[in-house]
C-alpha atoms as a printed R data frame, in Angstrom:
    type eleno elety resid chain resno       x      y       z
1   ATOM     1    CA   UNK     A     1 136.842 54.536  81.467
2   ATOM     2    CA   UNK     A     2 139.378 52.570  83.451
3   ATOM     3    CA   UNK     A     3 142.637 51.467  82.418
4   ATOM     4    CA   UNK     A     4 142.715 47.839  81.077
5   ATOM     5    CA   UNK     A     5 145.962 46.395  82.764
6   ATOM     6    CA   UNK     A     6 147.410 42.966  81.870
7   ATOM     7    CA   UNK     A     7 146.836 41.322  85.463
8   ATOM     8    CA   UNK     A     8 145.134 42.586  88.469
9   ATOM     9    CA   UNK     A     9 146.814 41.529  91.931
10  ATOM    10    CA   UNK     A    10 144.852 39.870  94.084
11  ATOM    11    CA   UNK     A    11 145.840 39.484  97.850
12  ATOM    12    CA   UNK     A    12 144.453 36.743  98.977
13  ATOM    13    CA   UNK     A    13 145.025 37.225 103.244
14  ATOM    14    CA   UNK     A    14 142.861 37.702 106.356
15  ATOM    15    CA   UNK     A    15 145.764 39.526 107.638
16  ATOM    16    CA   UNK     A    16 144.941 43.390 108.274
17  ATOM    17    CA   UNK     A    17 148.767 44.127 107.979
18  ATOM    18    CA   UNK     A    18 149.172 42.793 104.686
19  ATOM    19    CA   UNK     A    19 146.680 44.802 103.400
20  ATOM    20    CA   UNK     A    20 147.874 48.141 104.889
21  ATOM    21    CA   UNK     A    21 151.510 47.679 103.352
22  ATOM    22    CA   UNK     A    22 150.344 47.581  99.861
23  ATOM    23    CA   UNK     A    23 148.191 50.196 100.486
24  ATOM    24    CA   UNK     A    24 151.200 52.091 101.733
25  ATOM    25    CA   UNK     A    25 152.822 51.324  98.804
26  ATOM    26    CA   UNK     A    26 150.273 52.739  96.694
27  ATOM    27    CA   UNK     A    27 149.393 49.275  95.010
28  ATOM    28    CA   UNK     A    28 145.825 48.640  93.541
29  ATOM    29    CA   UNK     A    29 144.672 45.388  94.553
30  ATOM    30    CA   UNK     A    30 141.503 43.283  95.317
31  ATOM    31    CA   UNK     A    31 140.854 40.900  98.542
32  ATOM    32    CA   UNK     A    32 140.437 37.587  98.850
33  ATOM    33    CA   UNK     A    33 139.610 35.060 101.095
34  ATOM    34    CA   UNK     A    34 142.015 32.018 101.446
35  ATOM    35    CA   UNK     A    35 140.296 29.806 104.029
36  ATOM    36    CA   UNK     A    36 142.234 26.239 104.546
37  ATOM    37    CA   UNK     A    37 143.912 24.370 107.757
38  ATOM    38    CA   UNK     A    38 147.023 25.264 108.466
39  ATOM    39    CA   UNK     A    39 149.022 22.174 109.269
40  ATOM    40    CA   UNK     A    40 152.041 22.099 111.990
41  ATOM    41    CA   UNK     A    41 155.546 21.855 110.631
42  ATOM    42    CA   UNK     A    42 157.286 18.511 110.432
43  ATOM    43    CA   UNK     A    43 160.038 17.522 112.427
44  ATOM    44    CA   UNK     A    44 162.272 18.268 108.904
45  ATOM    45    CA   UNK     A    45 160.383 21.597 108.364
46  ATOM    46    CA   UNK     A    46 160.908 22.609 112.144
47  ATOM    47    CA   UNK     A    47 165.297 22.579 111.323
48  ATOM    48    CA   UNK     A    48 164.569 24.170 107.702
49  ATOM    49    CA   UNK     A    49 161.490 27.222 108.217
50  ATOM    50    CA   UNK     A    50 161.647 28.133 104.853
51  ATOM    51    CA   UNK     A    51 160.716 25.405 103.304
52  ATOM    52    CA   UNK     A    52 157.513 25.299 105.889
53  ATOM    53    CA   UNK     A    53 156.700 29.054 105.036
54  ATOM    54    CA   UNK     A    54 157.090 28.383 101.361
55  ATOM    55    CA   UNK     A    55 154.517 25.756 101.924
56  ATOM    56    CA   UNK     A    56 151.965 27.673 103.517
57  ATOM    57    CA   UNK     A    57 152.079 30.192 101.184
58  ATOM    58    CA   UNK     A    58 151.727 27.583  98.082
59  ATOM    59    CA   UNK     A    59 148.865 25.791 100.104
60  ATOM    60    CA   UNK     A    60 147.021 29.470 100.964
61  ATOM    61    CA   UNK     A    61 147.683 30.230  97.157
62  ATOM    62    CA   UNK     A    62 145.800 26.759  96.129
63  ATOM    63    CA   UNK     A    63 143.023 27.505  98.091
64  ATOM    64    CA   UNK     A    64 141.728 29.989  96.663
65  ATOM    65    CA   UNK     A    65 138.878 29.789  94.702
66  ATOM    66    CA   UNK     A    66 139.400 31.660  90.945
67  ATOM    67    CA   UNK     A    67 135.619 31.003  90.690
68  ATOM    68    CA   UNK     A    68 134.544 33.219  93.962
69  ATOM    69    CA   UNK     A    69 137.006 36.454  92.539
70  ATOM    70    CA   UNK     A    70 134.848 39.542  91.712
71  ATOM    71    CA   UNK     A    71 135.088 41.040  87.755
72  ATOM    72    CA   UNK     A    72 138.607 42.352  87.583
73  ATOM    73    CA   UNK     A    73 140.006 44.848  85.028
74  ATOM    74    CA   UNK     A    74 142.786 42.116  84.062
75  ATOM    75    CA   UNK     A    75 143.877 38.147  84.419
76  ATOM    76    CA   UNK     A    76 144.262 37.739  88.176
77  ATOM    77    CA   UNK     A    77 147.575 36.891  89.880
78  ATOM    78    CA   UNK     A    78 147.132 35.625  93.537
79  ATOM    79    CA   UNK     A    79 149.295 36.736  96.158
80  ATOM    80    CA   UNK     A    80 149.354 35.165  99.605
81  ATOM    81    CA   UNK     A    81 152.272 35.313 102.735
82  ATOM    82    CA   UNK     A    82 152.567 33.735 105.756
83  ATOM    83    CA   UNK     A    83 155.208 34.781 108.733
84  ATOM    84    CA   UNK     A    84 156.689 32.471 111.492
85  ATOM    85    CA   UNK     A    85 158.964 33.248 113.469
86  ATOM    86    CA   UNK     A    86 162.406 30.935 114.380
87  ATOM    87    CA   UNK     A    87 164.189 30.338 117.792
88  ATOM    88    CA   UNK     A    88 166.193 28.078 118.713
89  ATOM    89    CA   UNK     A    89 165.553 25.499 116.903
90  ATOM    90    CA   UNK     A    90 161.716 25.939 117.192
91  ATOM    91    CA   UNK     A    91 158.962 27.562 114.740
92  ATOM    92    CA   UNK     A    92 156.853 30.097 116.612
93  ATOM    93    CA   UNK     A    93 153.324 31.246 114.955
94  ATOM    94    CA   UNK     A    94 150.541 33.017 116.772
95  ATOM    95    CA   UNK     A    95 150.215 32.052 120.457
96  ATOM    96    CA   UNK     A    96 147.290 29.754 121.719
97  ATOM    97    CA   UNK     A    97 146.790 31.910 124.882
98  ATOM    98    CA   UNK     A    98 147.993 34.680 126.922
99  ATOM    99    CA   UNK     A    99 150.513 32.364 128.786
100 ATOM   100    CA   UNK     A   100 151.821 30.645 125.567
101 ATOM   101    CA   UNK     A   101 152.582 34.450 124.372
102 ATOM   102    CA   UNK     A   102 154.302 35.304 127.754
103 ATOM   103    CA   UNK     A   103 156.290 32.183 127.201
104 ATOM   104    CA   UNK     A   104 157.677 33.065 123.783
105 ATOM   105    CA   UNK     A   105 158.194 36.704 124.634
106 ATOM   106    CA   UNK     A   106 160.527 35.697 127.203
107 ATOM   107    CA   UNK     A   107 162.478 33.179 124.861
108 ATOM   108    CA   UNK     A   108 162.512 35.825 122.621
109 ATOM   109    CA   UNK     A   109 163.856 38.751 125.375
110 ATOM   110    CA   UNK     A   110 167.626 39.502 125.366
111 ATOM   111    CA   UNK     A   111 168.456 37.402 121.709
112 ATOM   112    CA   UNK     A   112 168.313 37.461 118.410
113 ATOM   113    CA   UNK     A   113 165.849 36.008 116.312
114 ATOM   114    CA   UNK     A   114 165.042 35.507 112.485
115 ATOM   115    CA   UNK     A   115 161.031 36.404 111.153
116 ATOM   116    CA   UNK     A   116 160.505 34.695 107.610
117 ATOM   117    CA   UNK     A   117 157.885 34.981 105.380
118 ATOM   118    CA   UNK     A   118 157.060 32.746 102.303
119 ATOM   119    CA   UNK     A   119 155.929 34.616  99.454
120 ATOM   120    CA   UNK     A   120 153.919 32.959  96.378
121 ATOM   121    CA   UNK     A   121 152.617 34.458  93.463
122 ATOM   122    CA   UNK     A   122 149.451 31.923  91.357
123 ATOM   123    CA   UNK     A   123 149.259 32.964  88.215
124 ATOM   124    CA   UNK     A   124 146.392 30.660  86.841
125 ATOM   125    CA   UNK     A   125 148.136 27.272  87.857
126 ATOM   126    CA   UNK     A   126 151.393 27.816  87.847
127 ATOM   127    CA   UNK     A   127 152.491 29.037  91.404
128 ATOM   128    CA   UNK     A   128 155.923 30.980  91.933
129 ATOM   129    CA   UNK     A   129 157.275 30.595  95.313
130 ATOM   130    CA   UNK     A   130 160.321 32.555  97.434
131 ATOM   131    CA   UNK     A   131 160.878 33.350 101.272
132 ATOM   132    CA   UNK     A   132 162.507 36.606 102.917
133 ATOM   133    CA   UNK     A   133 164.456 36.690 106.389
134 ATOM   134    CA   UNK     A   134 165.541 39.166 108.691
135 ATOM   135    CA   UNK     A   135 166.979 39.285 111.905
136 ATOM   136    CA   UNK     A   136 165.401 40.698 114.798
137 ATOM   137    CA   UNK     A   137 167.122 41.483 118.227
138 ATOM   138    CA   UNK     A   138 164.936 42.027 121.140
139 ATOM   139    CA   UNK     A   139 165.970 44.675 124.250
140 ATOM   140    CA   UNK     A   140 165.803 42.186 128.069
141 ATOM   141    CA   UNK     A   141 162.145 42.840 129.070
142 ATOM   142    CA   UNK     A   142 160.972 41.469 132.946
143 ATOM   143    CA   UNK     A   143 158.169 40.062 133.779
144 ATOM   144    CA   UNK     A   144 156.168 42.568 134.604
145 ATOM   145    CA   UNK     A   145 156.313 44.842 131.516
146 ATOM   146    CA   UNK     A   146 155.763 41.282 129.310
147 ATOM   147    CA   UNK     A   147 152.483 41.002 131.449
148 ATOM   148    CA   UNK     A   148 151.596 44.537 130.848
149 ATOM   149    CA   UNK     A   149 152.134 44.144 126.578
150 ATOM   150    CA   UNK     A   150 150.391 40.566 126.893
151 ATOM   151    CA   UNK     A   151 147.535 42.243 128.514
152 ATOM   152    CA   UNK     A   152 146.632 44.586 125.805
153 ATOM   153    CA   UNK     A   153 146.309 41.939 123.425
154 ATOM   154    CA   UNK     A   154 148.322 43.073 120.378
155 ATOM   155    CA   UNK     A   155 150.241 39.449 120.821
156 ATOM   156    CA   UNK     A   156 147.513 37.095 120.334
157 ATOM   157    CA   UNK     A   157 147.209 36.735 116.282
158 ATOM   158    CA   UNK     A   158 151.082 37.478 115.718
159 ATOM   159    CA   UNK     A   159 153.407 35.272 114.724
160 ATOM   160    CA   UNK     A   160 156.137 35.433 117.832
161 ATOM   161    CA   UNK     A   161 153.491 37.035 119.804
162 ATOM   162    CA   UNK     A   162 154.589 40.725 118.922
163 ATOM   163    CA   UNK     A   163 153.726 43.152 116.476
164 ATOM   164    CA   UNK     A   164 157.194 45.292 114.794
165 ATOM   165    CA   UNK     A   165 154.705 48.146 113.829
166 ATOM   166    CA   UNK     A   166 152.967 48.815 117.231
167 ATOM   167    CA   UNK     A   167 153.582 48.747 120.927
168 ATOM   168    CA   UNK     A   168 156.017 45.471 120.043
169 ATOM   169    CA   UNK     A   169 158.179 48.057 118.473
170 ATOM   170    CA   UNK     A   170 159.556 48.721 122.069
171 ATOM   171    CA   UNK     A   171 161.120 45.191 122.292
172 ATOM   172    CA   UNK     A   172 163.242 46.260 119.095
173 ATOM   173    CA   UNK     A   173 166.824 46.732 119.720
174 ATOM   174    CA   UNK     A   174 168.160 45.998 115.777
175 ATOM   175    CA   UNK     A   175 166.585 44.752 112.991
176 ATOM   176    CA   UNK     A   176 168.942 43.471 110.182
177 ATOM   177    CA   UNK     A   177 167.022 43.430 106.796
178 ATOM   178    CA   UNK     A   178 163.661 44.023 105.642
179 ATOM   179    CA   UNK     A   179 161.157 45.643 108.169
180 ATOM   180    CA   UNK     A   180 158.116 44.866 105.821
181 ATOM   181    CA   UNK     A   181 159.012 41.686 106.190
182 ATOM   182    CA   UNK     A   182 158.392 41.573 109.872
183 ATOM   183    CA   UNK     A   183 155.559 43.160 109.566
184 ATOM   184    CA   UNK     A   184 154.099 40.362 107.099
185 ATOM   185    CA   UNK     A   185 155.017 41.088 103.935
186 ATOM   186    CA   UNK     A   186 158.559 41.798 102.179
187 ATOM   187    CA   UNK     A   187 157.531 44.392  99.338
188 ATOM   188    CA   UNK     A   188 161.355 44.429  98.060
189 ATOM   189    CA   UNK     A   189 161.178 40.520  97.763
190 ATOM   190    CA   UNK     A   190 157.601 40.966  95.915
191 ATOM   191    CA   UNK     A   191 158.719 43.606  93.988
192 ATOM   192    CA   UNK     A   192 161.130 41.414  92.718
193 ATOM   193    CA   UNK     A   193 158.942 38.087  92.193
194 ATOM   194    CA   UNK     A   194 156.974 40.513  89.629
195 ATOM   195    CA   UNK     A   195 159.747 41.888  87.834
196 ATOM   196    CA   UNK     A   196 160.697 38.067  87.318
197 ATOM   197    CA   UNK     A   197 158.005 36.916  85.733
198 ATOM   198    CA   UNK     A   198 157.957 40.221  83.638
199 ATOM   199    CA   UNK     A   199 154.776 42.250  85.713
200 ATOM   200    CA   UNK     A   200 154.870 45.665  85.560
201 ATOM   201    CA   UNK     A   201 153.897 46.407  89.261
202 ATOM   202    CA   UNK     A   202 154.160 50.502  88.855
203 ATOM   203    CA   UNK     A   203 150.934 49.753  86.654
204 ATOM   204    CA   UNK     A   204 149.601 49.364  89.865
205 ATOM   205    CA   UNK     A   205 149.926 52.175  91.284
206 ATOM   206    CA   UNK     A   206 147.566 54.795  92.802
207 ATOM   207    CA   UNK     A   207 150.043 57.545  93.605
């Protein structure tokens, strides 16, 4: 017989990356869908990204439906992320097309940039809510080699258009604070969320 634990953690994210970081972390967890329309900052939300990734994560967390969840082994607590990343000024989330993501690679070339991620954790209807940052300094790329990494595609459903853990990783000339976090998900900022509202997380684990 399976253990009986007090909650079972319940991711509730499309994203493929999500999912491999908690398995990495050897966390036992269900998925979810959280279908819903994400809506474009505000002019306000554009100047302060953490409030706008706190707020897709809340709306993503209210979205899902308790009813749909498959028999768990404890009372469910819904996780759900979303990542942006901010430049200048401006919010950048997955590209619409290959020349939008040449666009932003170039911007991105050369400077520093931050990658945030809101966090929230739905624990029946209460919803707990925090954001992560971290820095991210990209090598001077030309053209031509943006092209090239445009071309294979990895850009088109990142925020930024770049993925940290794959052939993106070649743009990285310093990262300043949580990688998981540019990735899609800051485990140290989760880890803490759980220990907050007294959740055992290590109950979780499968190694």
């Amino acid at each position: 017989m399976e253990p009986v634990f007090p909650y079972s953690l319940v991711l509730a994210s499309s994203s493929p990356r999500r999912s491999q970081l908690l398995h990495g972390a050897g966390i036992r967890f269900t998925l979810a869908a959280a279908l819903w329309d994400e809506p474009p900052p505000t002019a306000h939300e554009e100047a302060h990204p953490a409030l706008y990734v706190e707020k897709l994560a809340r709306h993503k967390a209210e979205s899902c439906d308790l009813a749909a969840l498959p028999k768990l082994s404890g009372k469910p607590l819904i996780l759900t992320a979303d990542t942006i990343v901010w430049h200048g000024g401006r919010i950048l989330n997955k590209p619409r097309d290959e020349a939008q993501a040449r666009t932003m690679l170039k911007s991105l070339c050369g400077h520093t940039h931050q990658v945030l991620t809101g966090v929230c954790l739905r624990d029946g209807d209460t919803l707990f809510t925090a954001h992560e940052t971290t820095r991210v300094t990209f090598y001077e790329r030309d053209d031509e080699w943006i092209a090239r990494y445009v071309a294979t595609g990895e850009p088109m459903d990142k925020a930024g258009a770049y993925a940290a853990q794959g052939q993106g990783a070649f743009l990285l000339k310093r990262i300043d604070g949580d990688f998981s976090n540019v990735v899609g998900l800051p485990l140290g900022l989760l880890g803490r969320m759980l220990e907050e509202r007294g959740v055992n997380y290590q109950d979780w684990w499968t190694i």
